[in-house]
C-alpha positions in Angstrom: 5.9 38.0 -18.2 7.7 36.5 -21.4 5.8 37.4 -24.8 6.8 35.0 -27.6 4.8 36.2 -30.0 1.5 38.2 -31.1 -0.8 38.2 -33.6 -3.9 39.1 -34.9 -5.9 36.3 -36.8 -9.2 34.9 -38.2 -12.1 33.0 -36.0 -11.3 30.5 -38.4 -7.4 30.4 -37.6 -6.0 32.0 -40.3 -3.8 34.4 -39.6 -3.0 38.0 -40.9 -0.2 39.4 -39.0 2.4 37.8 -36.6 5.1 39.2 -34.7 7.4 37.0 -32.5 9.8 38.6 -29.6 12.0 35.6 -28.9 14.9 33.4 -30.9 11.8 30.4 -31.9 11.8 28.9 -35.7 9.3 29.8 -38.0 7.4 26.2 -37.9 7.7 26.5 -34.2 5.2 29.4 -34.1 3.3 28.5 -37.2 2.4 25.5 -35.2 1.3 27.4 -32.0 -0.7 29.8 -34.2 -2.8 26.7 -35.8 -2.9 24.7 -32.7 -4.9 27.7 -31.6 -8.2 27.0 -33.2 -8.7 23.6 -32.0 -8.3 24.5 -28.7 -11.3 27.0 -28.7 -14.2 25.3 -26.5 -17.6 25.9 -28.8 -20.4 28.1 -26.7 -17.9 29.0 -24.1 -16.4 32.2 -23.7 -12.6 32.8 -22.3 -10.0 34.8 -21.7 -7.2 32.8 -22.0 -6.6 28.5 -22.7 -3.7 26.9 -22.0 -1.4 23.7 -23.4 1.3 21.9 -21.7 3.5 24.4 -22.9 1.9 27.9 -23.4 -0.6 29.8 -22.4 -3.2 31.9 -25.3 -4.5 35.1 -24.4 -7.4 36.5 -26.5 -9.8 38.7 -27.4 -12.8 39.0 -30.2 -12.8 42.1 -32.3 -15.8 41.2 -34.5 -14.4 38.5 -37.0 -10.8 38.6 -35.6 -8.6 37.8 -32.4 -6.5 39.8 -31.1 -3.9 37.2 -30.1 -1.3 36.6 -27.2 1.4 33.9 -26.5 3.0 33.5 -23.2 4.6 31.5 -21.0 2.6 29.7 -18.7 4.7 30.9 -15.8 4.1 34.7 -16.8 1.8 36.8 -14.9 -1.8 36.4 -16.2 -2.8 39.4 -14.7 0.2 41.4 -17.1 -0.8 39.1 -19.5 -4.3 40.5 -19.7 -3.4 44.2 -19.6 -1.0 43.7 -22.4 -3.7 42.1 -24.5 -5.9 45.2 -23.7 -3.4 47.6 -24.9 -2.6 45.7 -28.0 -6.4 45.6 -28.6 -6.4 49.7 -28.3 -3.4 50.0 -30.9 -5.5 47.8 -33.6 -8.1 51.2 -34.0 -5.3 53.4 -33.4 -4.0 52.6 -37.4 -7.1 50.3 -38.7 -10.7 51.8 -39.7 -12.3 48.5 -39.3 -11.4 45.4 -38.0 -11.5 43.1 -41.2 -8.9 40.9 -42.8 -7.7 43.6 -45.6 -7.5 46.5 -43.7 -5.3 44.5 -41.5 -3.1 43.6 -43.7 -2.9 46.7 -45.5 -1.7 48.3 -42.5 0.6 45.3 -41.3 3.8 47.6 -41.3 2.6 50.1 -39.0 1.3 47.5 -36.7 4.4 45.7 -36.5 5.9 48.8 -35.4 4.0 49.8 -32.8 4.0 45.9 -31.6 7.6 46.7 -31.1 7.1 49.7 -29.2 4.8 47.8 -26.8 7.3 44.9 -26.4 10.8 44.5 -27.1 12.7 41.0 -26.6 10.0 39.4 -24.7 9.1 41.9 -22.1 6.6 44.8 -21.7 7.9 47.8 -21.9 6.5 50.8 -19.8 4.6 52.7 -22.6 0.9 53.7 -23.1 -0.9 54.5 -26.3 -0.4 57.9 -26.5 3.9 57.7 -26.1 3.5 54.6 -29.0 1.5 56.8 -31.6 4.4 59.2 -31.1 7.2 56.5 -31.2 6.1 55.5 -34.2 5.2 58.5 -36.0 8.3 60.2 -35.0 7.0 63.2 -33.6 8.2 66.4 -31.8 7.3 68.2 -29.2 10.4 70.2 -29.2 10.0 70.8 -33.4 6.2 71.9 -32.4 7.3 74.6 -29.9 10.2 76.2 -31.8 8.1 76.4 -35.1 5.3 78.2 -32.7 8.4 80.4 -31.0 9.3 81.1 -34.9 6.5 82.2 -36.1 6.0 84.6 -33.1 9.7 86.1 -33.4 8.7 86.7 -37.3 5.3 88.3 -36.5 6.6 90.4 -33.6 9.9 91.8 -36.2 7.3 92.4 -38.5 5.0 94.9 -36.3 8.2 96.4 -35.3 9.4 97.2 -38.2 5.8 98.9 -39.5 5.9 100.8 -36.2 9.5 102.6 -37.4 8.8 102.8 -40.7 5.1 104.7 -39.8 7.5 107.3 -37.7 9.7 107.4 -40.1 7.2 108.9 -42.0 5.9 111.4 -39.6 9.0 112.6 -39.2 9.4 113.4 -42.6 6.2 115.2 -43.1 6.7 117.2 -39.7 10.0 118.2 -41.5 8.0 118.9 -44.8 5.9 121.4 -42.9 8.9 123.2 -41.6 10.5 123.9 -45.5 13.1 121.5 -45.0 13.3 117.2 -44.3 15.6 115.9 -41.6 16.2 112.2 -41.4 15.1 110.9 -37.9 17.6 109.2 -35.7 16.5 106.4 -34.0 19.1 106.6 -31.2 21.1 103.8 -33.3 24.6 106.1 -33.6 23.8 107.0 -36.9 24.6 110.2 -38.9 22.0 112.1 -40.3 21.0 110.5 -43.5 17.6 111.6 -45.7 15.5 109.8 -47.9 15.4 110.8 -51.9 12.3 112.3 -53.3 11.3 109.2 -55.1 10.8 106.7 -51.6 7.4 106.2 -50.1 6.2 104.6 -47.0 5.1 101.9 -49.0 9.0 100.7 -49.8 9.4 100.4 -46.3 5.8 98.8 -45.5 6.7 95.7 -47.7 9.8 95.1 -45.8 9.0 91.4 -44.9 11.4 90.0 -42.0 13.4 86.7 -42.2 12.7 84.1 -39.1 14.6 85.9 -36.7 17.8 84.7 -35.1 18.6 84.7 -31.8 21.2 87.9 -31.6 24.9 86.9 -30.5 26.7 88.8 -28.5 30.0 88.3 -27.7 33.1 89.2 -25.3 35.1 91.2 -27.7 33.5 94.7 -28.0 31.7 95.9 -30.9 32.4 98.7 -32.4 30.5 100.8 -35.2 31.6 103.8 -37.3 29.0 106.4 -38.7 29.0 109.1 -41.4 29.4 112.5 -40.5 27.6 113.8 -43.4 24.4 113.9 -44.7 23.0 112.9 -47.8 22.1 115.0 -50.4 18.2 115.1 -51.3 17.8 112.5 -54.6 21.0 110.8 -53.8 21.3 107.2 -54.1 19.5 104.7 -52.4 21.6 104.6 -49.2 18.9 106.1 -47.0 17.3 102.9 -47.1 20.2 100.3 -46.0 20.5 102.8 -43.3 17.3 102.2 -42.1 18.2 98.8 -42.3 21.9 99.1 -40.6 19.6 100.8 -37.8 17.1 97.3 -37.1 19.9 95.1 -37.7 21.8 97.3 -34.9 19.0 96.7 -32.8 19.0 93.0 -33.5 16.4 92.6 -36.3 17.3 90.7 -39.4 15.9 92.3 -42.2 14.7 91.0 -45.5 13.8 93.1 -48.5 11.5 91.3 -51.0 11.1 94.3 -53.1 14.7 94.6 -54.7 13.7 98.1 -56.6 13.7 100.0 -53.4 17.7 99.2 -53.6 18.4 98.6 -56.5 19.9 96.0 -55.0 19.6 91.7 -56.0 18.4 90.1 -52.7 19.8 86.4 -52.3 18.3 83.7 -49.9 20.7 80.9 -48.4 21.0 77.6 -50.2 18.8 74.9 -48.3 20.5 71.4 -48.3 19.4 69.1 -50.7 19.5 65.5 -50.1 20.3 63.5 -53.2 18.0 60.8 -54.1 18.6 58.3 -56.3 15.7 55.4 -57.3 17.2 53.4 -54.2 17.7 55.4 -51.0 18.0 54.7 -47.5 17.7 57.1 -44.6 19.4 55.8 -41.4 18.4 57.5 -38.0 19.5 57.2 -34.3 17.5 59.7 -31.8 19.5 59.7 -28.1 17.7 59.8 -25.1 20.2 60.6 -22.4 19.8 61.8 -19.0 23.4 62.5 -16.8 23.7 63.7 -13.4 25.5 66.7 -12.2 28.4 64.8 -9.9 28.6 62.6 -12.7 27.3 59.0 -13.6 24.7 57.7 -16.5 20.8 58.2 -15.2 19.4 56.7 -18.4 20.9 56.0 -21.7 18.7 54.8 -24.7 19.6 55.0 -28.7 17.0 53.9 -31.1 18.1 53.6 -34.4 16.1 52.6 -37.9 17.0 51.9 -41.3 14.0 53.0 -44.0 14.2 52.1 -47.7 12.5 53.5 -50.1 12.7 52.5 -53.5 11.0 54.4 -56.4 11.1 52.5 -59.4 9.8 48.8 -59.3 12.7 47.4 -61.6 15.1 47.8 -58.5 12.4 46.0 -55.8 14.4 42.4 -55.6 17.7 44.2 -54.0 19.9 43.4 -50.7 21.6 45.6 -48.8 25.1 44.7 -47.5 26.0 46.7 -44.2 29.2 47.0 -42.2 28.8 46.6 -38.5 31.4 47.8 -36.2 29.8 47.9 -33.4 31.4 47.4 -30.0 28.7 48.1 -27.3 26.3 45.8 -27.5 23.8 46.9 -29.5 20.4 44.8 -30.0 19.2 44.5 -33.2 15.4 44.4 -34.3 14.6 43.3 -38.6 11.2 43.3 -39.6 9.2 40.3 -39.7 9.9 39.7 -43.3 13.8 40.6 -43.4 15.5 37.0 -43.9 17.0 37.1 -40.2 19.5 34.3 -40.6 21.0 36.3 -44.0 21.3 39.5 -41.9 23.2 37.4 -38.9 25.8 35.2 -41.0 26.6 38.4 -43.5 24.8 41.6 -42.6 22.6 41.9 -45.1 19.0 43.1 -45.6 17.3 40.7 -48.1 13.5 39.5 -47.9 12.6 36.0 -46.7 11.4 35.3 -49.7 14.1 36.6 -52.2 11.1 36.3 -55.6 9.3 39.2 -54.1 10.2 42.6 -54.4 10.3 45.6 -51.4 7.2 48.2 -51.8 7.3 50.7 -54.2 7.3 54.4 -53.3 7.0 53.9 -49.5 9.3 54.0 -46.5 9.6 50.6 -45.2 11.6 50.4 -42.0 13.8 47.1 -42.5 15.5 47.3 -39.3 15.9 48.6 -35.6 18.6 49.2 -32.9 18.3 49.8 -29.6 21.3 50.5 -27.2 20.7 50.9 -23.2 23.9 51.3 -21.1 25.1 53.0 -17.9 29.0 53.1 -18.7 30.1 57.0 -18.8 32.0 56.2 -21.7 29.4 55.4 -23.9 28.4 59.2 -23.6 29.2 61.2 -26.8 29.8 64.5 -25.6 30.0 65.1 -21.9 28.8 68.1 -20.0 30.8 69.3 -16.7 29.1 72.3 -14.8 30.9 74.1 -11.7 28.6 76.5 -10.1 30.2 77.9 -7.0 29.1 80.9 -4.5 31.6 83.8 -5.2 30.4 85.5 -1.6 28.6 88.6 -3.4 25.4 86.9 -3.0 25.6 84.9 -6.6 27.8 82.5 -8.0 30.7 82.1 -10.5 29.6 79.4 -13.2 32.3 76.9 -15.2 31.0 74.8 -17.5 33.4 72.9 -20.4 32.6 70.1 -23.1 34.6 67.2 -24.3 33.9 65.1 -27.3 34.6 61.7 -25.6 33.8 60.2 -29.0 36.0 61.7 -31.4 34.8 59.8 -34.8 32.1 61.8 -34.4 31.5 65.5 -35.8 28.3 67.1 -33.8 27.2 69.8 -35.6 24.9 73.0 -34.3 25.4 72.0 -31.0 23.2 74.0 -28.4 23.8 73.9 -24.5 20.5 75.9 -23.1 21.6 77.1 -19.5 18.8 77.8 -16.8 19.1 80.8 -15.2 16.9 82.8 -11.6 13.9 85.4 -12.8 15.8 88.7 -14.0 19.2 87.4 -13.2 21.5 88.8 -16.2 24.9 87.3 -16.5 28.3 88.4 -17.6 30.4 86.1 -19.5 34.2 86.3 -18.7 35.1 83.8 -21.1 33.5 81.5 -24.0 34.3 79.3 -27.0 31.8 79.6 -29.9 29.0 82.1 -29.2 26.3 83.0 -26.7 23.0 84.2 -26.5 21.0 85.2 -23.3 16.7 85.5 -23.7 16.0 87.3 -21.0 12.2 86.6 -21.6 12.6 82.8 -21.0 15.5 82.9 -18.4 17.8 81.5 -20.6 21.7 81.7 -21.8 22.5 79.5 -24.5 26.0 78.7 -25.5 26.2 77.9 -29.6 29.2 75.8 -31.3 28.4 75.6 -34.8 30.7 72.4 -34.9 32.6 70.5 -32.5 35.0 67.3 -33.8 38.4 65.5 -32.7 39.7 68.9 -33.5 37.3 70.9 -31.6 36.9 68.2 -29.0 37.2 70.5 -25.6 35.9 73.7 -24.5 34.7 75.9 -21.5 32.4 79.2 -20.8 32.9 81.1 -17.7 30.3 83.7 -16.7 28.9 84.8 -13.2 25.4 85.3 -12.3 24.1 87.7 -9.7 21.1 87.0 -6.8 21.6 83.2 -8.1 22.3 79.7 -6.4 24.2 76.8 -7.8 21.2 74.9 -7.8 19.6 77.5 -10.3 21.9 76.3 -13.3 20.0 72.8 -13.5 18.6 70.7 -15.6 21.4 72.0 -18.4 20.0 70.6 -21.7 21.7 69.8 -24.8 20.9 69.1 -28.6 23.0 68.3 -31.6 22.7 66.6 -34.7 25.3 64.7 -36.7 25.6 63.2 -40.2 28.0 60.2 -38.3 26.6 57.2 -37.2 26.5 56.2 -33.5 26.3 52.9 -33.4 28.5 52.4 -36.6 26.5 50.6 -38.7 26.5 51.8 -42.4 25.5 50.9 -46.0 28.5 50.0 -47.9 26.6 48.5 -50.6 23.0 47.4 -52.9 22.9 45.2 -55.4 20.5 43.1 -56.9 19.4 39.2 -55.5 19.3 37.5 -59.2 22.6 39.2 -60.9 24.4 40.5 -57.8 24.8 43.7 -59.7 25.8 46.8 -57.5 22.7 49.1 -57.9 22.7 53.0 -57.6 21.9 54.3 -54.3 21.8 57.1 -52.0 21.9 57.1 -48.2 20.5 60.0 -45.8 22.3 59.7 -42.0 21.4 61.4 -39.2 22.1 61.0 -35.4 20.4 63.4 -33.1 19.4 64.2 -29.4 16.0 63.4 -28.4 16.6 64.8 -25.2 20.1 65.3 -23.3 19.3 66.3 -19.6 22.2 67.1 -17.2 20.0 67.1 -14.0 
């Protein structure tokens, strides 16, 4: 089937919302959409009616139609099911189906229009996969947060558990006339705790999320006191007890700085500055590569939101530099002047008198990239499995930046790995990290640019097949655009006056398979 447009209008032919899907002029389409009304046969009921030219596809929703313009050589069996699924979004983001509620929720109908159909044809989507398309969501975000809060609850009860035998210790060396420090098998020295310290220091010991611990192929090694401390000493006995859970991989907070005497500092969080006029500009990578090599599936989707918080800036334009080289499709909303973004890249409304919302995020325009070429891949994957005749295998696996004006930061390569199987790196770049709960070694590069562009891990796996090391999956983020499109400048329509803004980019994996 070929959509040209859809729309949503009165039974008396107004209409409220339009979205076309193919190069036609405005009065072009205005003109289908009024013909539309005259055509309806009085005391008849229909599916469909057709012209010379086009075929309508309907249905009622109380005082509205839900509105569908084909071809007449499309399918009218697609047709229809399109037209039901369109039907199901309109509830999806509208609480009743009159004019106003409509059009106060144009925007998010638009957008999930898109998501249904993109340059004409259907795409393979159902209601559920749209509501997440357009509100962004995460599975992924979901299950770490829960895996997060478990990690903190679970250092948490560990760290009561010590701390309530640390105490009994303590008062079983009371009863004998003298107090001992317990060792908790940690390679400590024998260290006591002043007169002055009470369970409840150690109870309010509150853990930080807990990261994974890192182990690396350069030994650790870790010195201890021979003596102990004397009884009223300084607070040492404490960071001791400390030293001993972070040797045991627990991170360890301390909220109540008077059991130190010590000034506890939290890391800086990154803070994005705003300014009245700022733009966030996102591309999420769905990518999907197979072992021997070639592209299964390669999609970007990118987006460019505005949001503007102070209404004296709403009449603005936004000039963009494009340097795009692998045909990417672009996507403006319905009332971005088209022909303006085309002949000079820039993101203006149709109607220049009017001015952008205030204090929302209006998406202004979409990308979408689908390719199979290899070297459209941003960072490629290689992984050499191979039987080493001891009944497991000996496991190769390198990275190379094949896009090197990018800079990939916190990049996370989770490896699969048999039930119990525990591996021995040989060799790695960056750091490591095997969960033995979920079967899992993870190799960590905090960064990887043109000067970082290769490297490799080596480890073998015992009681394993090559076949075990698969699907490989990979995430990244990266403040670089993909595509290459970025905001160079805003100024305003009437005085062309440059206008203070702020831009927000991000480029991340949505999911990045090597299968």
């Amino acid at each position: 089937m070929v959509l040209i447009a859809a729309a949503v209008c009165t039974k008396a032919g107004k209409t409220i919302i339009s979205r076309q899907f193919v190069e036609m002029t405005k009065a072009r389409i205005e003109g289908l959409l009024a013909a539309f009304p005259k055509l309806m046969s009085s005391g008849k009921q229909h599916t469909f009616v057709e012209t010379d030219s086009v075929r309508y596809v309907y249905q009622p929703l109380e005082k509205l139609y839900m509105l569908l313009i084909t071809t007449k050589a499309s399918n009218i069996l697609e047709d229809l099911e399109t037209l039901r699924l369109f039907a199901r979004v309109l509830p999806e983001y509208c609480k009743s189906m009159d004019e106003l509620e409509i059009a106060e929720n144009a925007f998010n109908l638009i957008f999930a229009f898109d998501e249904i159909v993109a340059l004409g044809y259907r795409e393979s989507v159902n209601l559920a996969q749209i509501r997440t398309f357009v509100e962004m969501d995460s599975h992924e975000e979901r299950v770490y947060q829960a895996v997060r809060f478990t990690q903190e609850r679970e250092a948490k009860n560990k760290m009561r558990e010590k701390a309530k035998e640390l105490q009994r210790q303590r008062m079983e060396a009371n009863k004998k006339g003298g107090i001992k420090s317990p060792n908790f098998g940690g390679g400590f020295g024998n260290n006591s705790f002043p007169s002055n310290s009470s369970i409840g220091d150690l109870a309010n010991f509150i853990p930080e999320p807990v990261k994974p611990v890192q182990y690396s192929s350069v030994p650790k090694t870790t010195s201890a006191g021979p003596g102990a401390m004397k009884l009223g000493g300084k607070a040492r006995d404490v960071d001791s007890f400390v030293d001993q859970l972070k040797e045991e991989g627990e991170t360890v907070s301390m909220n109540n700085s008077s059991a130190t005497g010590k000034k506890v500092t939290s890391l800086p969080q990154p803070i994005v500055n705003t300014e009245p006029v700022h733009l966030r500009q996102e591309e999420r990578l769905s990518l999907r590569v197979r072992r021997d090599g070639g592209v299964q599936s390669f999609e970007l989707h990118g987006l460019v939101t505005l949001n503007i918080s102070d209404e004296k800036w709403g009449r603005i334009r936004v000039q963009l530099e494009n340097k795009d080289t692998k045909g990417v499709q672009f996507q403006s909303h319905p009332n971005v002047d088209k022909e303006l973004f085309r002949m000079q890249n820039q993101i203006g409304l149709k109607i220049p008198s009017k001015p952008f919302p205030i204090n929302t995020d209006v998406g202004v325009l979409k990308w979408r990239l689908q390719t199979q070429d290899e070297t459209a891949l941003p960072l490629s994957i290689n992984c050499w499995p191979s039987e080493n005749g001891d009944g497991g295998c000996d496991v190769n696996i390198e990275y190379e930046l094949e896009q090197t004006d990018l800079e990939l930061n916190n990049v996370q390569i989770a490896i699969p790995l048999p039930l119990g199987c525990n591996p021995v790196v040989n060799e790695c770049d960056g750091q490591y990290n095997h969960d033995s709960r979920r079967n899992m070694l993870t190799w960590s590069l905090p960064i990887i640019d043109a000067s970082t562009k290769s490297g490799a891990m080596e480890f073998s796996a015992p009681s394993s097949t090559p076949s075990d090391f698969f699907p490989l999956h990979v995430t990244f983020s990266s403040k670089t655009s993909y595509a290459k499109i970025k905001v160079i400048n805003v100024f305003l329509v009437e005085e062309e006056t440059p206008v203070k803004h702020s831009v927000e980019t991000v480029f991340f994996t949505d999911n990045y398979e090597v299968v």
